[in-house]
C-alpha positions, 0 to 999 in steps of 0.5 A: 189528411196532411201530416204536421212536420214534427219540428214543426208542431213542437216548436208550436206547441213549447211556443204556446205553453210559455205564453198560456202555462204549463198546464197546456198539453198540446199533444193531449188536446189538439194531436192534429193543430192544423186538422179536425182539431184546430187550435183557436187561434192558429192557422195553417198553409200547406207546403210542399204537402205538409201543413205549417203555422202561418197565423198565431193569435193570442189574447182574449177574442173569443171565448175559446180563445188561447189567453196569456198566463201572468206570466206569459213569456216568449219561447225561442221555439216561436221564432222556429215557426219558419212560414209564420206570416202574421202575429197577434197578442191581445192583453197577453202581457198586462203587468209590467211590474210583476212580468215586464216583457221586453220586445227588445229581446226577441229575434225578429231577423228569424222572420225576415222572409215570411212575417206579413203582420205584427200586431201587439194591442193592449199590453201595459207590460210590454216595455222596452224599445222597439229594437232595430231589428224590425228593420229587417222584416221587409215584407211587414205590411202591417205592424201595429204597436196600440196601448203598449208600455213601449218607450224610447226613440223610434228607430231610423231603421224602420224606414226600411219596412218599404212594404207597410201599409199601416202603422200604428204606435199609438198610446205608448211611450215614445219620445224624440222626433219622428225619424226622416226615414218614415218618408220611405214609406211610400205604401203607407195608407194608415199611420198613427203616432198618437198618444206618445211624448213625440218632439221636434218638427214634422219631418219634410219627407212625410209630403213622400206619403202620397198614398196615405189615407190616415194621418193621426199624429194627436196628443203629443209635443211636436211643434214648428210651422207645418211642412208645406210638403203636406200638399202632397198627400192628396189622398189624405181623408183624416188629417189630427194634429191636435194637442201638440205645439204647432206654430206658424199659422195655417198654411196655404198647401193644406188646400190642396189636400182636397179629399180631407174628410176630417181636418182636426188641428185643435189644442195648438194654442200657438198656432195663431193665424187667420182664417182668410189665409185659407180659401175654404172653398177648395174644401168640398168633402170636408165634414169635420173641422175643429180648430179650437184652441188654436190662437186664431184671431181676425173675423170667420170668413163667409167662404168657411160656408161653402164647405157645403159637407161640413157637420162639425165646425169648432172654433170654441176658444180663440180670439176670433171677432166681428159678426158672425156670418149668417151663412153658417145657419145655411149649412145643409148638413151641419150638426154642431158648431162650437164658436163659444170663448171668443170676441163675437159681437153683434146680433146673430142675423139669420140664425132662426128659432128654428135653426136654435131648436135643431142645434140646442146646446150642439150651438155653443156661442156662450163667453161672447160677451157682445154678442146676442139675439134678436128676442122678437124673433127667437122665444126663451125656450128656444134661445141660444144657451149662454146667449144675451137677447139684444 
């Protein structure tokens, strides 16, 4: 069996005890942390013939898991764990009146040749900045900030985190614009900035994530017209932008983003626009667009059915007019269309009983006071809820 250096394991356990208590006796419950018996939660790697921490993760997983006291704070021994490669705290610090902890105060340059992951979830006392010098964690792959009570401006320095694969800062409080440096990294595959107080236009530079596969920028106050730099993110499979303030219509360069599986831009009720402006055809893998809520006006083009994955198509709350194309009833795979809160007019020719009694209330055409069904073809039972016949 190989031995723990004894700095090492001290520097361990003093790191726990301030964040589960003091009644944690380490060297009574787990005199071997890395052998026979393993702390829950840690994990160990051998160097040099000696054991060292490499993964410490706190926070209510598993039963035996280690969980936070109340008031839970962090050790200087931590940042003496000299090989940690990924952190964890889960509902570790959940008072951020009682014990607010500050993210700030920590001396994250300790790991700067060794910590790969950084993730805090769900932790409301967790407040402050993210402080500039995460920027020297180069070798972070992931850092993940989800539901924390973090506010403040998001530090140009994080463009040097060159090696990120995923970013996560959603449900915070983040406020200003999204830093121009985020264009510098290019290794992204997930970025999330959801849920924060963001403003400000969206950078150009985010077309340099070429590599990205998520991008969720949903509930915040960002606004302007889309970058067209945006066709540049061709691997790009979820695309949410919704809830903010974009203006300027939809752009054309969205058509190149041909792996979009989900396109949501809905609640942007300055965005306006028309539909035709897009050649929906080039969409082939999309299977969720919602453009509710977005000021679009102008009749639905009979190309929005040749997006032949679409399930879910919302358009509910706009200005749209004309007839609705009967093509939309020959989708192959579509499961919801919301078209309700419109201007639709006319007869819904080529909508079946049988197409209504699949749908039920998933097709919502109700608030389009001029349009109707043909009641020789569609008995009441099966009749288009909020829909007059003709």
């Amino acid at each position: 069996m190989a031995p723990m250096e004894m700095k090492e394991q001290e520097s361990l356990y003093f790191a726990i005890q301030g964040l589960v208590g003091k009644w944690w006796n380490g060297s009574d419950l787990y005199p071997d942390p890395c052998g026979w018996t393993p702390i829950q939660g840690v994990y160990c790697d051998l160097y040099d013939g000696l054991w060292y921490v490499s993964v410490i993760n706190v926070g209510p997983v598993f039963d035996n898991s280690l969980r936070c006291s109340p008031n839970a704070e962090f050790s200087h021994h931590l940042f003496k764990l000299k090989h940690l490669k990924a952190l964890s705290f889960f509902s570790c610090f959940i008072s951020p009146h009682r014990n607010p902890v500050r993210i700030s105060d920590l001396r994250w340059e300790e790991f700067i040749n060794s910590l790969e992951s950084l993730e805090f979830r769900s932790n409301p006392g967790l407040v402050g900045k993210i402080p500039t010098g995460v920027g020297y964690l180069r070798k972070l792959e992931s850092l993940v900030l989800l539901e924390n009570g973090l506010s403040g401006k998001l530090p140009m320095e994080m463009g040097n985190l060159v090696n990120l694969r995923k970013l996560v800062l959603q449900e915070n409080h983040f406020v200003g614009q999204i830093p121009s440096s985020f264009g510098h990294l290019t290794e992204l595959l997930i970025l999330d900035l959801s849920r924060n107080n963001l403003s400000g236009t969206l950078p150009a530079a985010f077309g340099s994530l070429s590599s990205l596969l998520k991008l969720d920028l949903s509930n915040n106050m960002l606004q302007g017209n889309l970058p067209i730099e945006l066709k540049n993110l061709k691997n790009l499979t979820l695309l949410d932008l919704g809830s903010n303030n974009f203006s300027g219509g939809l752009v054309r360069s969205l058509e190149e983003m041909v792996s979009l599986k989900e396109m949501v831009i809905s609640n942007n009720p300055k965005l306006r626009g028309d539909l035709r402006s897009i050649q929906w055809k080039h969409f082939q893998n999309l299977e969720i667009l919602d453009l509710s809520n977005t000021g679009l006006a102008g009749e639905i083009p009979e190309s929005v059915a040749e997006m032949g994955k679409l399930r879910f198509l919302g358009l509910k709350s706009n200005n749209l007019s004309g007839k609705l194309p009967r093509e939309l009833s020959s989708l192959p795979c579509v499961t919801t269309l919301y078209l309700n809160g419109n201007n639709l007019t006319g007869e819904l020719v080529g909508f079946s009983e049988e197409f209504f009694r699949k749908m039920g209330r998933r097709f919502g055409a109700w608030d389009n006071q001029n349009l109707c069904y043909n009641s020789n073809l569609t008995s009441t039972r099966y009749a288009p809820y909020g829909v007059r016949p003709c």
